[in-house]
Steps between C-alpha positions, in 0.01 A plus 500: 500500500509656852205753341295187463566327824418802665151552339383083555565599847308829525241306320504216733455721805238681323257161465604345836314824655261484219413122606529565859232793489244278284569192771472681831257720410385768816109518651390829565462555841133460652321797568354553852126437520320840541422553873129533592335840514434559871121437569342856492470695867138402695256808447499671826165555635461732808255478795491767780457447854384803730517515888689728762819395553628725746269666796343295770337247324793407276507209608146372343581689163818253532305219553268582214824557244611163629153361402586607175811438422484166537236446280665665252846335558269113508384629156832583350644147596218312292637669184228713422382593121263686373402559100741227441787698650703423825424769764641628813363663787591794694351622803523875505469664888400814622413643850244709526530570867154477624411844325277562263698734288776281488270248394403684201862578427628163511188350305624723207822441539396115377272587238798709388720179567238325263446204804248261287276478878522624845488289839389765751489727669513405875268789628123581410569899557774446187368249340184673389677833345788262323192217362413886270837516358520133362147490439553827229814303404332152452739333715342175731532579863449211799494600863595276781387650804306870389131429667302868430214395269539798353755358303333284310200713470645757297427261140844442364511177332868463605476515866502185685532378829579178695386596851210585609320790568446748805119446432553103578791550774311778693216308542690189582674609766234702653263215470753331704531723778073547483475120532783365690609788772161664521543876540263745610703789425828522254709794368629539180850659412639525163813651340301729238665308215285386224576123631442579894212731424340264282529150700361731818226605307385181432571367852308776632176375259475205567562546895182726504348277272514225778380738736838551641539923661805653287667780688551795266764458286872591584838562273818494467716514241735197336811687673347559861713409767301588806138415561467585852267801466266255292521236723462673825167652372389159400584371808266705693234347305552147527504298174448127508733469138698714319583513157790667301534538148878551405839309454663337780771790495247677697229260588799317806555868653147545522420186665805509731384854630151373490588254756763723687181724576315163632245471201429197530307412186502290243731639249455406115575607183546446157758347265766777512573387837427155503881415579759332687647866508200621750691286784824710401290837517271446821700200697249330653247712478410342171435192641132389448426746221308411187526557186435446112595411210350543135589129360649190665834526724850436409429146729260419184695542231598217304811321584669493193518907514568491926802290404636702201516800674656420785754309260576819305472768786560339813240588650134445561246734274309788757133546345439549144832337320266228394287724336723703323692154334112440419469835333856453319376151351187606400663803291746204366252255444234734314814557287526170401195410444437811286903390331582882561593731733322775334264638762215552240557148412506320833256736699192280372666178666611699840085582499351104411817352673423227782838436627584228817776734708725499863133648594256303370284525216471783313252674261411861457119631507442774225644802724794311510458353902591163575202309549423285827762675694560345838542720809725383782467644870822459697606532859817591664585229735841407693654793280397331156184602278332198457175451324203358632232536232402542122278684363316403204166499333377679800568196702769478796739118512738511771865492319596104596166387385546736169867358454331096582305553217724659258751215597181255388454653193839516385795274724737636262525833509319530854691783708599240738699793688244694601489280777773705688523916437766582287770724602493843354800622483390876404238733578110611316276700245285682270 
């Protein structure tokens, strides 16, 4: 009898758990949704910029990184793509120190690098040799600020430039001086560099061209110092004018010893030394001087670019910042119209492209120059550079009445500053 109790209770147990397991039956617990894959890493697409970075003129190949830099940086924050794919862009830098060899060096250092295009270089004498390297490599290359026409007279389809050339800015500023100060006699100086060579050249031709008596030609060199011995024997014979074609490294000493001797000509010269930083080098000696430019001033660039520089740098572009962020964005925007960075790709847009930049409008002629190019002629005045004239068409508009009319044409993105000199903060170029 106990044997039986004992088993209705085991068996009693037993169905109470079977009942409670078919009544409170346990969900499986839920599975965590999969996360996401992450979204796959932009393609990187590389653009080189070329300028010297350290030496005297440092300072302008600054300026032109700057240029580009934020062009590329604007790009990036619009969430570029290209092909479909998201794509970032890196600006790759090199210095090329004003020397040719470097220049070479550092221009296969990016084909190397595989940069998609080029913005540079800052100097005509190393532009020209490094234009052969990405020419053989196929790589676009846009200059800012090199002027030789020998540049884009050599036939490579993927050499551009945004300035213009020493064949327009000779002439422009010599037709100034011919026209406006009147000189019987002028001497001519240059710094035997293919940039100061070449603008003197043409300053001499047109000079004699007006009827103008050229001294024979004198030299220095791009590192000269002391220009005494020059300028004393050009003292003796009098000049009305004279012109030097060089940077502003050397172009302020040789005005400030010019006057120190009591030459008392009219001193002018070409863009290389068309800066703020000539009142540094000469004091004022530089006062009164004149000088060119190959395209509009900083005063004229459009405001939208004037303010996002300062914004980003803190301080106000020197000379050709616009026109390297114009070189930048047409490299970028030949890209996307093309919907590749691929150089072969894209290279037929950079060529047809007609592109509204901080510098105006821009097209390219079939030698890749920028067509129309204004020419700006500048004086040095209370300590600032200031200028007083463009250039264009062969026709001379005083600045205010050229900056009244652009204001007419477009209120909106009129360079209402020009109406006061900017501040450059840094010194000049080529």
């Amino acid at each position: 009898m106990k044997r039986r109790g004992f088993s209705l209770a085991i068996f009693a147990a037993i169905a109470a758990l079977t009942l409670t397991g078919c009544g409170e039956e346990k969900k499986p617990e839920p599975v965590a949704a999969a996360a996401p894959p992450p979204p796959p890493a932009p393609m990187v697409v590389k653009i080189g910029h070329v300028g010297p970075l350290t030496g005297g003129i440092a300072h302008l190949g600054k300026d032109n990184e700057n240029g580009a830099r934020l062009a590329v940086e604007e790009a990036n924050a619009t969430g570029l793509k290209l092909g479909g794919k998201s794509v970032k862009l890196e600006l790759i830098t090199e210095d090329d120190q004003a020397d040719p060899k470097v220049g070479t060096t550092v221009a296969q250092k990016l084909v190397d690098a595989k940069v998609a295009g080029v913005v540079g270089h800052l100097n005509s004498g190393v532009t020209i040799p490094a234009s052969s390297i990405y020419n053989q490599a196929g790589i676009p290359m846009v200059s800012g600020s090199a002027t030789n026409p020998q540049l884009t007279e050599q036939g490579f389809k993927n050499v551009f430039r945004v300035v213009g050339r020493d064949d327009q800015q000779g002439p422009a500023i010599a037709s100034y001086l011919a026209s406006e100060v009147k000189p019987k006699t002028v001497a001519v100086i240059d710094d035997a560099t293919a940039y100061g060579e070449g603008l003197a050249n043409e300053v001499e031709k047109t000079l004699k061209a007006a009827g103008v008596k050229v001294l024979p030609r004198e030299k220095g060199t791009d590192k000269t110092a002391d220009f005494k011995a020059i300028l004393t024997k050009l003292k003796g014979k009098k000049p009305d004018a004279v012109f030097y074609g060089g940077m502003d490294a050397t172009g302020g000493p040789l005005m400030k010893q010019g006057r120190e001797l009591g030459i008392k000509a009219v001193f002018a010269f070409g863009d290389g030394a068309c800066t703020d930083k000539m009142q540094e080098l000469a004091g004022n000696s530089a006062e009164g001087l004149l000088c060119s430019q190959a395209g509009l001033p900083v005063q004229a660039a459009n405001k939208k670019f004037l303010n996002a520089y300062k914004a980003k740098f803190n301080i106000d572009p020197i000379l050709y910042a616009p026109f390297t962020y114009d070189a930048a964005n047409l490299l970028i925007e030949s890209m996307k119209k093309a919907d590749s960075a691929d150089p072969a790709k894209y290279l037929p847009e950079l060529a047809k492209i007609s592109y509204d930049g901080a510098s105006g409008k821009i097209e390219f002629d079939d030698k890749g120059d920028r067509k129309d190019a204004e020419m700006t002629i500048f004086t040095m005045k209370g300590g600032k550079i200031e200028p007083i004239a463009i250039i264009k068409g062969g026709k001379t508009i005083k600045f205010e009445d050229f900056i009244k009319a652009a204001e007419a044409a477009t209120p909106a993105e009129a360079p209402k500053a020009a109406a006061e000199p900017m501040k450059a903060e840094e010194p000049v170029k080529k």
